[in-house]
Structure formats: structure tokens, C-alpha cells
N, C-alpha and C positions, 0 to 999 in steps of 0.2 A: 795402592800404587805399586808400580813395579819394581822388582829389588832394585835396577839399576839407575831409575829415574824418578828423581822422588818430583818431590811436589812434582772482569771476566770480564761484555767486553765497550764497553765504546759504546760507549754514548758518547764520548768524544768525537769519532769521526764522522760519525754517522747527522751530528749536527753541525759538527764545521764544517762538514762537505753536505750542503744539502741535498736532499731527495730528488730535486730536481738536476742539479749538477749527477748525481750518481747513477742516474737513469739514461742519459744526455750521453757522459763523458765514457762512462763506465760500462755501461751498455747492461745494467741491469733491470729488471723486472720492475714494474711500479711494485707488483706485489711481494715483492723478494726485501725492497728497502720498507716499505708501509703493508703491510698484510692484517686487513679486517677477517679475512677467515682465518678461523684459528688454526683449521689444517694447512696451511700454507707456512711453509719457510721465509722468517723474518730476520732480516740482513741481518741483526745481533746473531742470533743462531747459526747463520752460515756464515760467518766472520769468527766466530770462536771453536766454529768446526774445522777451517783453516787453521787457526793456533794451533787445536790438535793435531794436526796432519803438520804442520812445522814443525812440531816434536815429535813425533815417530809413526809417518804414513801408513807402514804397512800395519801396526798394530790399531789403528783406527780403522784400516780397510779390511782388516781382518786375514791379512796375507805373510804367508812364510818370508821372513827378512832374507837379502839379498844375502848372499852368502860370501863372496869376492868382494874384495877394494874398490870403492868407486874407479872409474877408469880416471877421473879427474881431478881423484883427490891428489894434492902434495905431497912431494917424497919427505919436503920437511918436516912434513905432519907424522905424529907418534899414536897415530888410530889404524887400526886392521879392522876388514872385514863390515858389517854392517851396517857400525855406528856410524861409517863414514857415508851413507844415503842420508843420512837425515839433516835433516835444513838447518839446524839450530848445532849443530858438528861444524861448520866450517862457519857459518853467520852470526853465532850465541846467540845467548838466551836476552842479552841487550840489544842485539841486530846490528851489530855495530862492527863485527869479523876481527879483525887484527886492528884496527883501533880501540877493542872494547877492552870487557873483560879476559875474552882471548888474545889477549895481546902477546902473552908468555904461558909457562904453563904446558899441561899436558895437554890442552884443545888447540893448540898453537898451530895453524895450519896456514898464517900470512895471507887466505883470503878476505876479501873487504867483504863489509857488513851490507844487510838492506836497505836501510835509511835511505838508501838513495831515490827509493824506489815509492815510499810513501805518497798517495796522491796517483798513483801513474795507472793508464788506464789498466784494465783488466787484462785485454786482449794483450796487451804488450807484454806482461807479466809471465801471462801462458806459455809465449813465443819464447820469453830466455828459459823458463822451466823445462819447455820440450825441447829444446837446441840440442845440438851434437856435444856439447858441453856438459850441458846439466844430466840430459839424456832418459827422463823420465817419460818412458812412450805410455801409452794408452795401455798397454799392457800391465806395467806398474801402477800408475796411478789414472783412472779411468778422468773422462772430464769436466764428470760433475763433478769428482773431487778437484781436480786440478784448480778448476774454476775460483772454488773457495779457498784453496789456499791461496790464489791470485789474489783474492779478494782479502782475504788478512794482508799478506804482505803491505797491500796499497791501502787500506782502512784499519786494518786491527793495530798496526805499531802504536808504541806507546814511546816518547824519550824518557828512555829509562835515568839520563841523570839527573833529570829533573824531580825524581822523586827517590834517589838512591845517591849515598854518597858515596863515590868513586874508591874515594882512598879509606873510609872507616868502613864501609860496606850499612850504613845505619841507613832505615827507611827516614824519609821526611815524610812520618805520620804521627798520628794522635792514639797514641797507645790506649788512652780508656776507650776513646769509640770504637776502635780494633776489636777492644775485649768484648766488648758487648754485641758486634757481628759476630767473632768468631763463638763466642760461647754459646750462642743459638742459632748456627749453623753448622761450622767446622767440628765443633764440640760431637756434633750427634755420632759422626765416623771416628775421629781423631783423636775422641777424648778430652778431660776439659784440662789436662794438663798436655796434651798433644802426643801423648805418647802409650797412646791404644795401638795403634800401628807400629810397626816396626822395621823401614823399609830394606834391612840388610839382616841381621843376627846377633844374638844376643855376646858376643865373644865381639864385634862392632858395632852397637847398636846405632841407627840410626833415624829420627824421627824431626816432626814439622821443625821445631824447634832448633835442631842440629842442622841445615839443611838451610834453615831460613836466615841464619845466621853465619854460615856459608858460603852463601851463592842467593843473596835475596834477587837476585834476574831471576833466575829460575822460578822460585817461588812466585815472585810479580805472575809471572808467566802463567803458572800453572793455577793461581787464584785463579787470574782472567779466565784461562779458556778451558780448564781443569786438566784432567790425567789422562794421557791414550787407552786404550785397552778395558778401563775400570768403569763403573757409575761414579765416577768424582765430578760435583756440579762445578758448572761455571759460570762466575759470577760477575758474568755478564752485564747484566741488566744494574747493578750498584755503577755510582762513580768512581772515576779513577782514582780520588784520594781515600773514599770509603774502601777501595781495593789495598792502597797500600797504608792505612789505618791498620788494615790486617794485619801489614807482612810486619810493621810497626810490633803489634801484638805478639808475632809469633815469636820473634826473633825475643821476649822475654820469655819463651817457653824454653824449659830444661832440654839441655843439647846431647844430657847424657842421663 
């Protein structure tokens, strides 16, 4: 993972909003939501490709971060420079903006979350992303990517309070079944005490454990749809309580 962002997807949406509806409403591919060839792009896959491009586009698209202040970020906002392009900077890692977890705080930037947005078509999605506002032309993010991050926003969310609690920060999961995905999965990178990585330095160390216990949005987050930039799986294809089983899990790994 990368020092500054540490720490899959839906089966959720992808079955309350049927195949049918999402083909219809959404304007995608039969073979995009249902794909019998294996080479073909299967909406889980492009829905957690979105997740990652929510957390940090250009390192998924493999492009040099913007270098200047969004032109639209908030002066009340306490972010300079890059981190203010990225989705999950002004919306969180709960999607929930200044009602969530960035309510206060150093993410504080008083814009409202996505939530609104769950369900809504594709094409509309696009339409506020490219706006004069948001300002994400084709040059930044191309629109096959675009597309998919459309498509998380309006299929990948998850309500995060419904498996997280607000004021103790504790998953509402089953820590033994947590242990048992993560220690024959996350284990193979992470370690079986979660602390084979090290995403800052040993003078701060910080790992799954610390992190998950932290900021478990985040972690939910990056279970689901994994890390920008790295081979970190996502863990997609599980349910969303076997997801946050995990984050259950982690959050009794060692924080230091």
C-alpha cells in the first residue's frame, strides 16, 4: 500500500438492482453486468475499478497527480495540492461528505457526500463528474475510466453505518469468521499478525491493524475494492458482511 493511504464488491447492488434494470436504466452491456466469456469485463470488476479510481484516479490511471488546489475545493478546507482531486478528499471514505466521518477534523471541507447519488443513472453521474465544477475532462480521467467510476458511485456504495459504529468506530462483524478469511487471504501480503507491511516508518509505524481501528471507512473501502497503484485484491466477489467480518478481524490486530 502507499505510505499515505493505507488500506470488495457487491453482490449487493448488482442483485438489488437487477441485470435487467442495469442494462435498461444504466445503459450498460449485457456483457459488462453478466459475462460468460471470461475475457470480458464483469460489472463486479468494473464497480471495484471505480472504488479505486474514488481513492486516487491518477494512481490507478497511472498519471502524474495534479499538482495545484482543486479550483473547487473549499477555502475551509485544511488540504493543499493533490489530495484535494481525489473523490473520497471532499466525499469520505463513508460517502457521506460533511455529514460523515468528515464532519470535523482535518478532512473537513463542508462538502456533502454521494449517497445521494446511489441508484442514479450512469450517464448522469458522468455529467456532474465532467461539469465546470468537478472539472475532470477527458484528459484527466479518460471515459472508460470515467464510466466506472460512474458506475461505483451509483452501484458500488455501501451504508457504511449500517455496518460500522459511528461513535465507537467498532465493525458490526463476526471476528472468528473475519480470522479465517483473513488468515488465508490477507495473511499471504500482510502477515498473520497484519504487520508485514508497514505503511509509514518505524519512528510511526503504521499497519492493517492501526489503520483499521482508526478510520474502519477506509479499510471497509479498501477490503472492497483494494489499494490504487499496488496488486492488493479486492474482495469483491465475498459478501458484504464476510467484508466487514474482516474489518471486525482486523481491528484486533496490533495497532503498534
Amino acid at each position: 500500500m502507499l505510505k499515505d493511504d493505507r488500506i470488495p464488491i457487491l453482490r449487493c447492488c448488482i442483485a438489488v438492482v437487477s441485470g435487467v434494470f442495469a442494462v435498461a436504466v444504466l445503459g450498460l452491456s449485457s456483457d459488462v453486468v453478466q459475462a460468460d466469456d471470461p475475457t470480458t469485463e464483469t460489472g463486479i470488476f468494473t464497480i471495484a475499478r471505480g472504488g479505486l479510481l474514488y481513492d486516487k484516479w491518477w494512481a490507478v490511471l497511472e498519471h502524474d497527480p495534479p499538482e495545484e488546489t482543486h479550483p473547487a475545493y473549499p477555502a475551509a478546507g485544511k488540504k493543499k495540492g493533490a489530495t484535494t482531486w481525489r473523490c473520497k478528499e471532499c466525499h469520505g471514505w463513508d460517502y457521506r461528505g460533511a455529514e460523515g466521518a468528515y464532519a470535523k477534523g482535518s478532512h473537513y471541507s463542508g462538502l456533502k457526500g454521494v449517497r445521494s447519488m446511489v441508484g442514479q443513472p450512469v450517464e448522469k453521474i458522468v455529467a456532474v463528474i465532467r461539469d465546470s465544477t468537478h472539472g475532470f475532462t477527458e484528459d484527466l480521467i479518460p471515459e472508460s475510466a470515467v464510466r466506472k467510476l460512474a458506475m461505483f458511485v451509483s452501484l458500488g456504495q455501501v451504508d457504511m453505518d449500517q455496518y460500522i459504529d459511528r461513535a465507537t468506530k467498532k465493525a458490526r462483524g463476526n471476528a472468528a469468521n473475519g480470522a479465517r478469511l483473513y488468515q488465508t487471504v490477507c495473511a499471504v501480503c500482510h502477515g498473520f499478525d497484519g504487520k508485514e507491511i508497514n505503511f509509514k516508518d518505524e519512528k510511526k509505524p503504521e499497519y492493517i491493524g492501526t489503520v483499521a481501528q482508526a478510520n474502519p471507512w477506509e479499510t471497509l473501502h479498501k477490503i472492497r475494492n483494494g489499494q490504487p497503484g499496488i496488486p492488493m485484491v479486492a474482495l469483491a466477489a465475498l459478501s458484504v458482511q464476510d467484508q466487514v467480518d474482516i474489518l471486525a478481524y482486523a481491528q484486533t490486530l496490533p495497532a503498534k
